[in-house]
Structure formats: structure tokens, C-alpha cells
C-alpha positions, -999 to +999 in steps of 0.1 A: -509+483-521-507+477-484-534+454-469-525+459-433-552+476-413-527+493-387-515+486-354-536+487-325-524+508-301-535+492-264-562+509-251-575+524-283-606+526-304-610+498-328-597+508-364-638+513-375-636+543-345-611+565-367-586+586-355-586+605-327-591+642-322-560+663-320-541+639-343-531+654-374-510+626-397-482+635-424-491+638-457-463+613-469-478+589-441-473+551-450-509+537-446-508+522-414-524+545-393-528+535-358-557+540-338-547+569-318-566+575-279-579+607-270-550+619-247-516+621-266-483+633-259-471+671-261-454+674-294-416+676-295-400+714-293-377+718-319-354+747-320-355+775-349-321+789-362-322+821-346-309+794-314-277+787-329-246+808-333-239+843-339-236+833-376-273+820-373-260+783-381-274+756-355-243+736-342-244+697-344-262+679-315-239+663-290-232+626-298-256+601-280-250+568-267-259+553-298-241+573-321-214+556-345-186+570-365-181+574-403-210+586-417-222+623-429-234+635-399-209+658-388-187+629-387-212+604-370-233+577-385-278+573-382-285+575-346-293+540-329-327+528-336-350+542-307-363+517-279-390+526-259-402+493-245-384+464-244-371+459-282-353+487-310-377+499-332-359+477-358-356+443-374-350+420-347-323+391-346-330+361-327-316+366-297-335+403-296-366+382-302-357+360-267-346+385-245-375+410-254-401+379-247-381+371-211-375+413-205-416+419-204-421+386-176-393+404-158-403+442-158-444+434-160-438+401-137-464+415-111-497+412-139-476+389-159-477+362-129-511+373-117-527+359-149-506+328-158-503+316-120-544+321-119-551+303-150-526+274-141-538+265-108-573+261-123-562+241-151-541+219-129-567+215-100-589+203-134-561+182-147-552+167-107-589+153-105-591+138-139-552+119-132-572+110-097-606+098-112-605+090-145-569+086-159-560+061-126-590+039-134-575+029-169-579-011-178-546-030-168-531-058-189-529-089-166-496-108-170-517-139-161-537-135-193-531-156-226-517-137-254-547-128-275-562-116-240-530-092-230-536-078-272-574-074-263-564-057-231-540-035-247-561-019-275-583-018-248-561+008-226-554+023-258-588+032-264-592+046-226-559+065-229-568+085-265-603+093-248-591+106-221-569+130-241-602+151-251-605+169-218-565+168-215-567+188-247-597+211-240-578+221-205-547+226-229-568+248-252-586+270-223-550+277-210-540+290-246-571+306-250-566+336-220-529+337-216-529+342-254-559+368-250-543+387-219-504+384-224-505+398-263-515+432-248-487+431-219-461+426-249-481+451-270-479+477-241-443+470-236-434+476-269-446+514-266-434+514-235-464+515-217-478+508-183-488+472-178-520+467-157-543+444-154-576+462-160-560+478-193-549+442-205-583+431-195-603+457-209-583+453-243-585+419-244-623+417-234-639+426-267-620+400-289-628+367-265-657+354-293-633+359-321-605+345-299-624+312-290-629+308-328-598+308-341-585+287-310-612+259-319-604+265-356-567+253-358-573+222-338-599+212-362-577+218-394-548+196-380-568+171-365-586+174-406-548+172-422-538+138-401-570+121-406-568+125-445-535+115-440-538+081-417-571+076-432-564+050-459-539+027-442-564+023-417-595+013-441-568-009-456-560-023-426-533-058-427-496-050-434-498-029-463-522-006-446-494-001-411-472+009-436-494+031-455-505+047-420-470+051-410-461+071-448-495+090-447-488+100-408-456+112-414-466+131-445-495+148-424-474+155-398-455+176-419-483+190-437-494+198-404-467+218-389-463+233-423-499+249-412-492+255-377-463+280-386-484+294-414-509+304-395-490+310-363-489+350-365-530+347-369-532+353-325-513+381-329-532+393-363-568+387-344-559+405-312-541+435-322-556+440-359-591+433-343-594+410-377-617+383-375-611+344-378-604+334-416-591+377-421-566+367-394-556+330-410-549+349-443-532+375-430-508+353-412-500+336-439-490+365-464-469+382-431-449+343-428-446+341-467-409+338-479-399+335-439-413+300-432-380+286-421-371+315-397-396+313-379-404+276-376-366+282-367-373+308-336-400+284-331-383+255-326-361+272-304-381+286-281-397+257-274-367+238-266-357+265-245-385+264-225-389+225-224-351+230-207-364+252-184-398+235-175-372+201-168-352+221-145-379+233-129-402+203-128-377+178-118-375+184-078-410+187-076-415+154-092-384+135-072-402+147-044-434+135-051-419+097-061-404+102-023-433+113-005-457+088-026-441+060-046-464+032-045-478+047-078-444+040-096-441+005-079-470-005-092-460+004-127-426-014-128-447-047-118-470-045-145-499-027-131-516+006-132-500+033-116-522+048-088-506+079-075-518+095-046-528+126-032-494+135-020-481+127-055-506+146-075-505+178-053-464+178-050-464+175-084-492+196-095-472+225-079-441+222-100-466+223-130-480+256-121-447+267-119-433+260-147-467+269-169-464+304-154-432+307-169-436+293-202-467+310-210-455+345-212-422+334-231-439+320-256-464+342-260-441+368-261-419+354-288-454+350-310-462+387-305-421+399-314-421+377-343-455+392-354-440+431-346-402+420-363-425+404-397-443+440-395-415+461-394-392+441-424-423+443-447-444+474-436-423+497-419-444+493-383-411+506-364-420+543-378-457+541-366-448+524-335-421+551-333-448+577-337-475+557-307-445+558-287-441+597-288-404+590-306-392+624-322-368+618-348-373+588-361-381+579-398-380+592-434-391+622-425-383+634-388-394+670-383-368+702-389-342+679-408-331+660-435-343+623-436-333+605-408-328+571-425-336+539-406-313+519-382 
């Protein structure tokens, strides 16, 4: 029995709206209807017999780009799998995964940039005044003091350093929150094919913010749950035994933790484009990422090296420059004290941020979405209903005036 609701097509009704009119599925249809919109394609003309030769039989189609050798057809193997946006409508390697997530910020870059740029420079004005006023007021450790006075002073700048990671995290979590609400229908349209603007992405995206914000507060909360249970009683314990038991229990949460975070990673892409809601979206996640845990914590791990690389590359001039324009901040930290950067330093540098945020927003978002579409597609056949939202003739069990066409 197949559990999936269907695949959204941008700009349609929600799956509780039906079909459209004008729409007629096959019989043999695998259930995963999409939500068809009101204005649809014309259907594909398909020549009758009486078109062929003078001894009524229809001669072979000219060979395509795609076409291989060997196989039954008249010599020629299955037809490449169709690609109407920026991936086959097939299982996708890794590389495929990559260069579809980099080909949507370069064809869509215009509403692609739009969004990400916007939502950086707010986040990093936000982030700029809280390095300014709160982050350079953090307590120093004097190298006058006696020793029990430098430890005080220590867990003292500890302290002020793991509070002011809350609004650090919350700017972190708005910035998730509408690049991952906006870009998941630019890579959604892409995939069809489709023209990217920004009041379609908006008005898609607009009706699943509440859900959105949810399920972004949600998984914080359950990894911040799974270290705490896990650092918990080496802390209560407290004296040697308890630092080591921290140190076992952290790492073991750790890895519970990111065990999660992959489990549940598909659950964006679930929410947005299944138009589930929160917990619907954490389950279904997990049964799509069931059996395929290491490839995608794989693709994961990748990507975000990948884009680490690129956000050094891109960061690193801006941030020389900033240590020459302003450098008494760094002075001060190699004699002891508190770095206090400067305007100069923070604005240089805040650039390069925005940057390099614009950049890794889409990628990553984008590999989230593919990896969603690929697990689709190996377990539920989405490349023949995408095939069909696309307006691709030809492609699936079944293709119209043929034998089965069977898939690439």
C-alpha cells in the first residue's frame, strides 16, 4: 500500500482540492496523483497507421540523441530518461544530485539571489550589532589575577559566550526558516521545468509558514533533548568520574543526534511539497530515508564540505581585509584581552558573510529537495508522475499508442 499523498505540483491546489477539471488519469495509474492546476498542456498528437507506408506499417522513429544501441527497438535500446528541468526523470547519482542543486542558482539566479541576499543582509545587520554590543562586552580573564581568579573568570566568559549563542541560533533558525520555505518551490519548479518567479514561489510557499515554523522549532528541541539526556549524568556527578562520563554520554548523543538529523532531514521537503503537517512530515521522512541512512548522510556530508570550501574561498579576502583596515581587535586578542573589533571590521566582514550565505543557501537547499525527489522516484515511481506534470509524452509503463516504454 502506498502512503504517499502525491506530489505537489507548484502552484496547485492542496491535495484536499482534488483534481482538476479536464484531467482524466489512467486506470492503471500508480496512486500518486498530483494536484493538477486548472490550465494544462494540449495533449500529445500521436499518429494512426493509415500515416505510415503504403503497406499501412508505421516506420521506426528516427534515433534521438539519447538513443543507445542493442536493444529491441528496431535495433536501438529505451530512449534516454526525459529531463525537463534541471535533472533526468530517473534515479539520481551523486554528482546529478550537485550539479542539479548548483544548475537551478545558475538558471533561476535572478529570484534565487533576490531571496537569499534579502534574508542575509537582515540576518547579518542582526548578527553585526549583537558582535558590536553584546558579544564585544564579554568578561576578560586578567593575566594579573591569581589562579583561582583567572578559573572564576573563565567559567565566567563561558557562561556569557553559551548565552549569547541563543540569539546566534535564533538568527541561524530565521535564515533556515524562509530560504527553506521559498527555495523548495524554485527547485520544485525546476524540476518540471517551470518558470521561477517570485510571486509564484511566494504564493506557494505562503500557506505552509505556521507548519514551517513548527517543525523548524521542533528539531532543535529534540537534539538539544538527545544531548542533554546524554551529558546529563556526568554533570550531576560532577568530580573526575563525571568529566569522563560527560565526555562518553556527549559523544554518544552526538551520534544519536545526527542519527536524527538525517532521519528526519527529508521532513522540509515532506512538509512543503506534501502539504503534511509537523509529526506526518517527521514520519514520513523517516520511512523515505529507511535502508538509505548512509547515502544520504553521505551526500550530506559532502555537500556541506563542499560548500564550507567554497564559503573559505569566498570569505577569506573579505576577512584579510577587514584585519587590514581594522586590526586592533586581533591585537588585543593575542595579548590576552577581549577582542573589540570595529566598525570597519564588522561591516568588511559582514559583506563577505552575505556573500557567501547567498550561495550556500540555495545549494543546500537544493540538494535537500533532489535527495527528497531521487528517494521518491527509487521507491514510488515519482519520475512517471513528474513526467506526466511536466507534459512528457512517452514516458512510463504505459506511454500512449505503444508497447511499454520501460524506464531508464
Amino acid at each position: 500500500m502506498n502512503d504517499s499523498p502525491g506530489w505537489a505540483s507548484p502552484g496547485s491546489p492542496s491535495p484536499s482540492e482534488g483534481r482538476g477539471e479536464g484531467v482524466q488519469a489512467p486506470a492503471d495509474a500508480p496512486d500518486l496523483a498530483p494536484n493538477w492546476s486548472e490550465k494544462q498542456p494540449p495533449p500529445g498528437q500521436w499518429s494512426s497507421s493509415a500515416a505510415g507506408g503504403p503497406d499501412g506499417q508505421v516506420p521506426p522513429p528516427a534515433p534521438g540523441p539519447g538513443a543507445r544501441g542493442g536493444g529491441p527497438y528496431g535495433g536501438w535500446g529505451p530512449p534516454a530518461a526525459p529531463k525537463p528541468g534541471i535533472i533526468p526523470l530517473r534515479p539520481l547519482g551523486v554528482g546529478e544530485i550537485l550539479d542539479g542543486s548548483v544548475s537551478t542558482l545558475r538558471t533561476h539566479w535572478r529570484t534565487i539571489l533576490g531571496i537569499t541576499v534579502t534574508v542575509s543582509v537582515l540576518l547579518q545587520l542582526a548578527q553585526i550589532l549583537i558582535d558590536r554590543y553584546l558579544l564585544g562586552k564579554a568578561p576578560a580573564i586578567s593575566p594579573d589575577a591569581s589562579p583561582s581568579e583567572q578559573v572564576d573568570q573563565a567559567i565566567e566568559s563561558l557562561q556569557f559566550s553559551t548565552v549569547s549563542l541563543i540569539p546566534l541560533t535564533l538568527i541561524g533558525l530565521v535564515g533556515t526558516f524562509f530560504t527553506t520555505a521559498l527555495l523548495t518551490f524554485v527547485v520544485s519548479r525546476s524540476v518540471l521545468g517551470k518558470p521561477v518567479t517570485f510571486s509564484d514561489v511566494w504564493r506557494d510557499a505562503r500557506p505552509r509558514f505556521l507548519p514551517l515554523l513548527g517543525l523548524t522549532l521542533l528539531l532543535p528541541v529534540i537534539a538539544l533533548a538527545v544531548m542533554t539526556v546524554g551529558v546529563l549524568p556526568g554533570v550531576l556527578l560532577g568530580s573526575v568520574g563525571g568529566a569522563v562520563l560527560v565526555l562518553l554520554g556527549g559523544a554518544a548523543a552526538f551520534a544519536g543526534m545526527m542519527w536524527l538529523i538525517i532521519r528526519f532531514s527529508l521532513s522540509y521537503s515532506v512538509l512543503m511539497l506534501e502539504r503534511q503537517g509537523v509529526l506526518a512530515s517527521l514520519r514520513r521522512s523517516a520511512r523515505l530515508v529507511r535502508g538509505s541512512w548512509w547515502r544520504i548522510f553521505g551526500i550530506h556530508a559532502l555537500t556541506w564540505l563542499l560548500t564550507m570550501l567554497v564559503a573559505l574561498v569566498i570569505s577569506l579576502p573579505f576577512t584579510l581585509l577587514a584585519f587590514m583596515v581594522d586590526g586592533d581587535g586581533l591585537t588585543s586578542a593575542f595579548s590576552g584581552g577581549t577582542p573589540e573589533f570595529g566598525w570597519p571590521f564588522l561591516i568588511i566582514s559582514g559583506i563577505g558573510s552575505v556573500i557567501t550565505y547567498a550561495i550556500m543557501y540555495p545549494v543546500s537547499a537544493g540538494v535537500t529537495v533532489l535527495l527528497y525527489v531521487d528517494q521518491r522516484i527509487r521507491r514510488e515511481g515519482l519520475d512517471l508522475e513528474l513526467a506526466r506534470a511536466a507534459a512528457v509524452t512517452g514516458h512510463g509503463p504505459a506511454a500512449p499508442g505503444g508497447d511499454a516504454v520501460p524506464r531508464s
